[in-house]
N, C-alpha and C positions, 0 to 999 in steps of 0.2 A: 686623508679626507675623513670627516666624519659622518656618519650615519645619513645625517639630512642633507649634507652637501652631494650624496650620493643619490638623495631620493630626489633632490631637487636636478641635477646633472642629468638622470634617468627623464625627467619631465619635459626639461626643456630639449633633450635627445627625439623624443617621441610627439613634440607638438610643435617644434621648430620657432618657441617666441617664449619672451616670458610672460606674456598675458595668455595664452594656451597653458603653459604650467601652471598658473597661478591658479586656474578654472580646472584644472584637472587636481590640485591637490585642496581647493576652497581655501586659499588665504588668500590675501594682495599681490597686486605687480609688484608693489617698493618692495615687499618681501623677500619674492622671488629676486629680484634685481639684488640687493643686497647681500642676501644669501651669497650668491655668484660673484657674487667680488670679493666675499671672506672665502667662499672657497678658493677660488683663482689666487689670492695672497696666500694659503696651505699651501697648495700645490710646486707654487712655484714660478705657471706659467699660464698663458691664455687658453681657457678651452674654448670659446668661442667668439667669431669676429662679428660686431655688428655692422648689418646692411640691411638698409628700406626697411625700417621695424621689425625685421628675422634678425637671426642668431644662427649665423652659420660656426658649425663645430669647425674648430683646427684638426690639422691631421694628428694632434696629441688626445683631442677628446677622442678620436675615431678609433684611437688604439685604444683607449681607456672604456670605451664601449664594448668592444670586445671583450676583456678583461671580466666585464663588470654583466655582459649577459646574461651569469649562471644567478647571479644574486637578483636579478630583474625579473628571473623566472621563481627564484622563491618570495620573492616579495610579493610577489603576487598570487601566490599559492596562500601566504600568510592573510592577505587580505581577503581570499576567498573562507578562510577557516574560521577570520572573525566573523566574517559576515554570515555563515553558518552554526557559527557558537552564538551569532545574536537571536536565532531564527530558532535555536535547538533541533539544527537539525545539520549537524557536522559528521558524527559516527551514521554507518546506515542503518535506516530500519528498519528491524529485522520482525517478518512477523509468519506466524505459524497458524494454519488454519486447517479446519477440515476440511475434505475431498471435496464435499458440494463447494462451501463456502468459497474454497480455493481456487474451484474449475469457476465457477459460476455468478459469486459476488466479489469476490474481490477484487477481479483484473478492471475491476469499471471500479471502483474507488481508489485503487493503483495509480489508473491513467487521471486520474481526476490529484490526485497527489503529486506526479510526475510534474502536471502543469504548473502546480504552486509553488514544487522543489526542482527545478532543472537544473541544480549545481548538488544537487544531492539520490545518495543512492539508495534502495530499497532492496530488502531478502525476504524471496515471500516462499514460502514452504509447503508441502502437504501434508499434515499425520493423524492418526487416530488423536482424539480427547486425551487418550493415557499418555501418548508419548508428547504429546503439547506442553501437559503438564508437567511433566520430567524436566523438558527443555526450559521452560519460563524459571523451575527450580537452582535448575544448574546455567540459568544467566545464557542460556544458551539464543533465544530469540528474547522480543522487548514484549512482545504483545501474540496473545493469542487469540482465535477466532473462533468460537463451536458452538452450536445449538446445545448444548447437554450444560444445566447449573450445574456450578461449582461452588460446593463449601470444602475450602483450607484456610488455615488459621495466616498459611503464608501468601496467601493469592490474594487479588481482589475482583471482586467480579463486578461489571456494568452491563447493561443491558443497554443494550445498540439499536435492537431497529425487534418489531413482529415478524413472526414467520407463520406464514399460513401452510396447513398439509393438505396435500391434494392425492387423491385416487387419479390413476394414471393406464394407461390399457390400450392397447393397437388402435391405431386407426379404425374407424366404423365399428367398435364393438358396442356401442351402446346407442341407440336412439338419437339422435340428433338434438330432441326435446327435453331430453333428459339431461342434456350438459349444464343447464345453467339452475337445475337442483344438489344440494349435499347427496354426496351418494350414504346412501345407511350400510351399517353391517349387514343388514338378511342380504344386499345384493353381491355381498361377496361371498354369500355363504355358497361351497360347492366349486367355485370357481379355482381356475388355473391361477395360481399365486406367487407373488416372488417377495419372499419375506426379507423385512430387514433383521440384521442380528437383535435377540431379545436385550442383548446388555445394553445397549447405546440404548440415548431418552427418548426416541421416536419409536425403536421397535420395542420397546417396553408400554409406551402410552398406544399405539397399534394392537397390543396382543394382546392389552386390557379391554379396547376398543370391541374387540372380536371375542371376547369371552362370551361361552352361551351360544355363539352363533350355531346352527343345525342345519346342514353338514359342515364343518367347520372347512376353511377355504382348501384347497388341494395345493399343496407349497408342492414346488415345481425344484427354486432353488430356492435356496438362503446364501443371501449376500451382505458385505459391511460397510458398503458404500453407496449413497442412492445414485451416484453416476454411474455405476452398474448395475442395479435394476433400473437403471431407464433405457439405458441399452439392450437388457433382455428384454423388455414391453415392447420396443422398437422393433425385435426380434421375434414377436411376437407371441413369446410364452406365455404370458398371461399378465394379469395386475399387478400392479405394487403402489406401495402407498411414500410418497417423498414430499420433499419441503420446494415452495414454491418458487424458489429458483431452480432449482433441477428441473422441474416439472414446465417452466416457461423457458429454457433455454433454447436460442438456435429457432429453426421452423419448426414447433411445437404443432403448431395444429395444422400441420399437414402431415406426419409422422405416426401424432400420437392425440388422444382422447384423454381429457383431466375431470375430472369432477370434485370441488370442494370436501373436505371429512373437517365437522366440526369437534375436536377431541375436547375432550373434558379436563385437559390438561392445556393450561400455556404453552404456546411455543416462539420461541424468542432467539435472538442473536445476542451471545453474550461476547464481551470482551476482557479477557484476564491479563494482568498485570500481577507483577511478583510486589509484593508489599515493601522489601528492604529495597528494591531496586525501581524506584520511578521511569517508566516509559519516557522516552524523549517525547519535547514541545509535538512533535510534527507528526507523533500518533494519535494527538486529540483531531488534528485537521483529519488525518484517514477515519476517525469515526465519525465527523461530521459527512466526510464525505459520503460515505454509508446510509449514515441517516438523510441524505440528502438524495438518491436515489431512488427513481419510481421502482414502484412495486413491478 
């Protein structure tokens, strides 16, 4: 039997007529009919008897069904892979993000992915900026996600969405009247602080913020992730200053007290790609999807 007398045999197995196969593979009935009678003259002998417009299988097709199951499951495996290669989104996607971004914006551009790709899969990851970039280098994920610009000759960098930074602080510590002003540096001057690390671009643009301040904030701890200074504010040690998904995550304002900080610096969601190596189709939909997310 050849190839198409096996896909047509397959059709009319599974729709029980040849006008069912013909609509399940988009040709004609004559087609299909045809087809089945050059295949039946290969073979040798009848694979199926006609009655009241059905095509019942002979006990010869019903052995040759069997036979022929293993190739019915990769045939269809094969036509999930084109319909994935037409889509670019066959290989998974593999994407690397930082700790806020990861906890906090991604799993909701994820599921908004998920809905558009249900035959395809996703690898989403958590790392520092440094080890993002290692991985994007060494092919290791497709796309990466971090607040911190990137200039390499070998990356490419885009800019995804704004990110506003916010002052953060226990429940009730500040005025009630006071939430919906920028909080300044004198108000953290003196206070109980949870610093983020000076190398990352937020705790570098925070501790130029804070320069001059008198008494300068009382750091409590220093940490390298803003989903652990929201944890220790929860905890109520003192302030921290993080990006506005950390800071609206989860019941935020019953937890915790935010107040805007206007920095004099941008703050932004970047997304890097390796320049020799293009991001599959289906990472342009995950940045849309991002950008398509309320604040």
């Amino acid at each position: 039997m050849r190839l198409r007398h096996i896909e047509i045999f397959s059709a009319i197995m599974q729709t029980g007529s040849a006008i069912g196969a013909a609509r399940l593979l988009n040709v004609t009935q004559p087609a299909i009919s045809k087809m089945l009678r050059h295949a039946e003259q290969t073979v040798g002998f009848a694979l199926f008897l006609r009655s009241g417009g059905k095509l019942v299988p002979t006990p010869e097709a019903l052995r040759l069904q069997q036979e022929l199951q293993p190739f019915d499951e990769q045939l269809a495996r094969i036509r999930r892979v084109v319909s994935n290669l037409a889509s670019g989104s066959e290989a998974p996607l593999r994407i690397a993000a930082t700790p806020a971004i990861a906890h906090h914006l991604a799993p909701k551009a994820v599921a908004l992915w998920c809905q558009a790709h249900p035959d395809s899969e996703c690898l989403l990851s958590a790392s520092h900026t440094r080890e993002l970039l290692y991985s994007l280098l060494l092919n290791e994920v497709d796309i990466a996600l971090t607040m911190q610009p990137i200039s390499h000759p070998n990356l490419i960098t885009t800019v995804v969405c704004d990110c506003d930074i916010y002052a953060i602080a226990p429940a009730q510590w500040w005025p009630q009247e006071r939430l919906d002003t920028p909080i300044t540096p004198d108000e953290i001057a003196g206070q109980p602080f949870i610093s983020i690390d000076i190398r990352s671009h937020l705790g570098a643009s925070v501790s130029a913020w804070l320069a001059g301040v008198s008494p300068p904030p009382d750091v409590k701890v220093t940490v390298q992730t803003y989903t652990l200074a929201r944890s220790l504010v929860e905890a109520r040690i003192g302030i921290a200053v993080v990006d506005h998904f950390t800071a609206k995550a989860g019941h935020a304002d019953k937890v915790i007290q935010m107040r805007r900080i206007d920095l004099p610096t941008a703050n932004k969601v970047y997304a890097i790609t390796n320049r020799s190596r293009p991001a599959p189709k289906s990472a342009n939909f995950l940045l849309e999807a991002i950008r398509s997310l309320p604040d």
